[in-house]
N, CA, C and O of each residue as an XYZ file, in Angstrom:
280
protein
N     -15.003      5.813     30.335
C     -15.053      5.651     28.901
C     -16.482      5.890     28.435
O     -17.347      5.369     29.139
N     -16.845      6.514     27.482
C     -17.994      7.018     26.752
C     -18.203      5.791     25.793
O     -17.345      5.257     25.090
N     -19.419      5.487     25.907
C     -20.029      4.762     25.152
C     -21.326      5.056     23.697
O     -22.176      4.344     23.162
N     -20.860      6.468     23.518
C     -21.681      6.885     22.097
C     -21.307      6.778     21.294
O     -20.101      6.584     21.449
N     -21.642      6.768     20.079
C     -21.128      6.740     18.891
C     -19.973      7.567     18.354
O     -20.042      8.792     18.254
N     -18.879      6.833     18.004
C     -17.766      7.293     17.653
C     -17.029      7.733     16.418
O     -16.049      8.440     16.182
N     -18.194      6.786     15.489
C     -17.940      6.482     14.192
C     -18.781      7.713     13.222
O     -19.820      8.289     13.543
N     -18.047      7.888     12.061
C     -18.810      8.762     11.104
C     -19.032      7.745      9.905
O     -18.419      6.686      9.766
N     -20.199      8.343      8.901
C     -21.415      7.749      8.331
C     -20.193      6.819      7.300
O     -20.451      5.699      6.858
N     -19.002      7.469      7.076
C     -18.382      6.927      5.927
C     -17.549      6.029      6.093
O     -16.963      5.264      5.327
N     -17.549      6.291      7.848
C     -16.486      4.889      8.332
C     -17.116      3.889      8.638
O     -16.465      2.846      8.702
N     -18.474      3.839      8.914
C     -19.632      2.674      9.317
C     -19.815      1.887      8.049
O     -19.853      0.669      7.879
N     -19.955      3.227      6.911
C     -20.425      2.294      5.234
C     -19.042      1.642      4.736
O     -19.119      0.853      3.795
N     -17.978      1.871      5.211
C     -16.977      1.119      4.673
C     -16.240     -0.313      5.938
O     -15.486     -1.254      5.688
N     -16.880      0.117      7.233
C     -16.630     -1.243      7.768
C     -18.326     -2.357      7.490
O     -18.494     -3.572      7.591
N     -18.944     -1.638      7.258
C     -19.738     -2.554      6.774
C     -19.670     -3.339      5.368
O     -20.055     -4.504      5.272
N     -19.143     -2.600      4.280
C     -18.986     -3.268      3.030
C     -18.049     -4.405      3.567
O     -18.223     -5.622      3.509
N     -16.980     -3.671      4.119
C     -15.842     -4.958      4.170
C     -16.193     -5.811      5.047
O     -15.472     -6.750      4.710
N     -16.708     -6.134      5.830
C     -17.726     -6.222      6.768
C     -18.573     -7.819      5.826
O     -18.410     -9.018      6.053
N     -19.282     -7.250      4.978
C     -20.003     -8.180      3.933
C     -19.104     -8.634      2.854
O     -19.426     -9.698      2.326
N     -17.954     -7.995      2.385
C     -16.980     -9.016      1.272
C     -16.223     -9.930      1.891
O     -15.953    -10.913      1.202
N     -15.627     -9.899      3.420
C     -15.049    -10.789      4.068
C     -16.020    -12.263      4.559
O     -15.719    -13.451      4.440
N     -16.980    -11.769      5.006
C     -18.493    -13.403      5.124
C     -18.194    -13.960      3.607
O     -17.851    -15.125      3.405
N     -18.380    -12.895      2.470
C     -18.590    -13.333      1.431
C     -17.421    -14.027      0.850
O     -17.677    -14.800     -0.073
N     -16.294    -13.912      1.181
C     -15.233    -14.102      0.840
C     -15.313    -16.406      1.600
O     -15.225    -17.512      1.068
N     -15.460    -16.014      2.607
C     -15.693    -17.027      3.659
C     -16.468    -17.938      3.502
O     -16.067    -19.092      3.648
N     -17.907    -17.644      3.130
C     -18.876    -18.136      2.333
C     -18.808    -19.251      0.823
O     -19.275    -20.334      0.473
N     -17.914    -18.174      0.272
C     -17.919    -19.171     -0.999
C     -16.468    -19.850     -1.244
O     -16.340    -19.974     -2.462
N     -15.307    -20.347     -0.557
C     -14.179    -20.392      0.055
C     -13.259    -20.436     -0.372
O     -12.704    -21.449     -0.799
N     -12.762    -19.092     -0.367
C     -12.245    -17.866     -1.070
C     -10.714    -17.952     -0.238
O      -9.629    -17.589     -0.690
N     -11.021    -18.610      1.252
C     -10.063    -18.663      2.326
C     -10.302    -19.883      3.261
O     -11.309    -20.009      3.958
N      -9.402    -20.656      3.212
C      -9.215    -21.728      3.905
C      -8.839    -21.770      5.510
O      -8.250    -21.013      6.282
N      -9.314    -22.709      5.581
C      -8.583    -22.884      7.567
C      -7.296    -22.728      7.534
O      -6.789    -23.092      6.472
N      -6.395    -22.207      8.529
C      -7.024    -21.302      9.513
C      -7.524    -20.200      9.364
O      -8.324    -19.669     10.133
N      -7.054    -19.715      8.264
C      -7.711    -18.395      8.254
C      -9.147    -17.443      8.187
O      -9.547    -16.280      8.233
N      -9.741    -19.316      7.996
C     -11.094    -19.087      7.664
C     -11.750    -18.213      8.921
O     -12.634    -17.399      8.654
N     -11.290    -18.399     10.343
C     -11.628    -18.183     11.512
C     -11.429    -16.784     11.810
O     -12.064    -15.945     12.450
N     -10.447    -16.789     11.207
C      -9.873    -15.211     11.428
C     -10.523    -14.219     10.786
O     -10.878    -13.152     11.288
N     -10.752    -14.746      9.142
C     -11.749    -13.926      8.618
C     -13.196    -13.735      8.886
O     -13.889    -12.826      8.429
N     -13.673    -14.927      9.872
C     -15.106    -14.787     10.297
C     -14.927    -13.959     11.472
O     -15.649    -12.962     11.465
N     -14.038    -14.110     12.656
C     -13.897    -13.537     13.511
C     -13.617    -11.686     12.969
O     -13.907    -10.859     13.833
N     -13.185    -11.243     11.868
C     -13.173     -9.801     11.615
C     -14.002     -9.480     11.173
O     -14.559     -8.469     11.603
N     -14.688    -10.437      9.690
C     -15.763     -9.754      9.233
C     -17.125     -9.551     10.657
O     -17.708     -8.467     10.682
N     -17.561    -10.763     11.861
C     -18.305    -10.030     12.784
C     -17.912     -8.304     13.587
O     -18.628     -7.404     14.024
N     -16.310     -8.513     13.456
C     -16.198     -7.263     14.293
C     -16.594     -6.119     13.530
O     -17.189     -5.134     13.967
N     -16.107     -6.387     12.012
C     -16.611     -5.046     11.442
C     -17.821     -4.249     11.390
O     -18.153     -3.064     11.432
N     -18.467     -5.683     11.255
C     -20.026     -5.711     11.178
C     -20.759     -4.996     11.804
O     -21.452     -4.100     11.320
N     -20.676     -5.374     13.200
C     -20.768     -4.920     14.558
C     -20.453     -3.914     14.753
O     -21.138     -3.377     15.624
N     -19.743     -3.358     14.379
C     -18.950     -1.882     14.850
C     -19.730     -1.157     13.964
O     -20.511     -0.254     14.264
N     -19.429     -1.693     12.596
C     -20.274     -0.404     11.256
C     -21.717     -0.270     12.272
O     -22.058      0.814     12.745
N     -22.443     -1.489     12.497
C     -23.906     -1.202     12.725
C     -23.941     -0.184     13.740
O     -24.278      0.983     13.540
N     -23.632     -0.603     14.675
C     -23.592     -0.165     16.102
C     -22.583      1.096     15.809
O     -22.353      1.399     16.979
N     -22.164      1.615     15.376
C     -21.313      3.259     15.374
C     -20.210      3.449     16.403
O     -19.794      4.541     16.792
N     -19.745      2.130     16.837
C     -19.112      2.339     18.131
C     -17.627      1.567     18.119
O     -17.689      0.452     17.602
N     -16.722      1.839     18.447
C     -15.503      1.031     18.254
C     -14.757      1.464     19.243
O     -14.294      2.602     19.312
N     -14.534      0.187     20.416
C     -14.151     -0.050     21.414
C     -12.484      0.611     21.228
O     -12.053      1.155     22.245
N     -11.589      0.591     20.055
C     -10.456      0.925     20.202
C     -10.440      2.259     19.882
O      -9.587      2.900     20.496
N     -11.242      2.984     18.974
C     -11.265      4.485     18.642
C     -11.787      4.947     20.556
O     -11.613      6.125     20.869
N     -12.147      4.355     21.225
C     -12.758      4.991     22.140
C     -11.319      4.952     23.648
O     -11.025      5.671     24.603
N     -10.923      3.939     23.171
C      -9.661      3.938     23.938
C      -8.521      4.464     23.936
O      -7.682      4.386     24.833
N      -8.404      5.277     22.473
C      -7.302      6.023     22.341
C      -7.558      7.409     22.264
O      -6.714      8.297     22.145
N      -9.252      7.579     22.369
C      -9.869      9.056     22.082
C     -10.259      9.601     20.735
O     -10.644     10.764     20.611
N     -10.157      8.742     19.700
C     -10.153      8.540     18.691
C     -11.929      8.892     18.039
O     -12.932      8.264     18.377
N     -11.873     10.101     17.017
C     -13.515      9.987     16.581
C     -13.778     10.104     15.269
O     -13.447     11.211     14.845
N     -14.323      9.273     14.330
C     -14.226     10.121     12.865
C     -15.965     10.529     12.754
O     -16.683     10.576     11.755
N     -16.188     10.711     13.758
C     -18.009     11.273     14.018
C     -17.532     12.893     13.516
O     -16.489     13.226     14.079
N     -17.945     13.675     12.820
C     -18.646     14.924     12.576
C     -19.210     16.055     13.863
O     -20.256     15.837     14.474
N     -18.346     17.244     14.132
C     -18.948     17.609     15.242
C     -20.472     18.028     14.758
O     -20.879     17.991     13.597
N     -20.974     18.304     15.547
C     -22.595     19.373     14.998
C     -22.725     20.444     15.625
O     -22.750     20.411     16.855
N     -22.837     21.638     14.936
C     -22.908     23.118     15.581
C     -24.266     23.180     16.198
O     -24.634     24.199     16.782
């Protein structure tokens, strides 16, 4: 399994927004237990993934929305 970046610029800026409205959502409590967990537990994954360009399941199915470069 390849571990480079998988992600393209527009799929990183949109798991990152959602990424920051879900904390935010969480934050001001928007969502109650249990779900509160669930939503902290996704908004890190998104987070993580937007930053880092990398998503463990796009990489497992072969999956890329990266841009080739000539």
């Amino acid at each position: 399994m390849k571990f480079g970046r998988n992600e393209g610029t527009s799929d990183r800026i949109i798991r990152i927004v959602a990424g920051i409205v879900l904390a935010a959502a969480a934050v001001v409590g928007a969502v109650s237990a249990p779900w509160l967990y669930v939503v902290w537990v996704v908004a890190a994954i998104l987070l993580v993934t937007g930053i880092v360009g990398f998503c463990p399941l796009y990489a497992l199915f072969g999956f890329s929305t990266k841009t080739a470069r000539r």
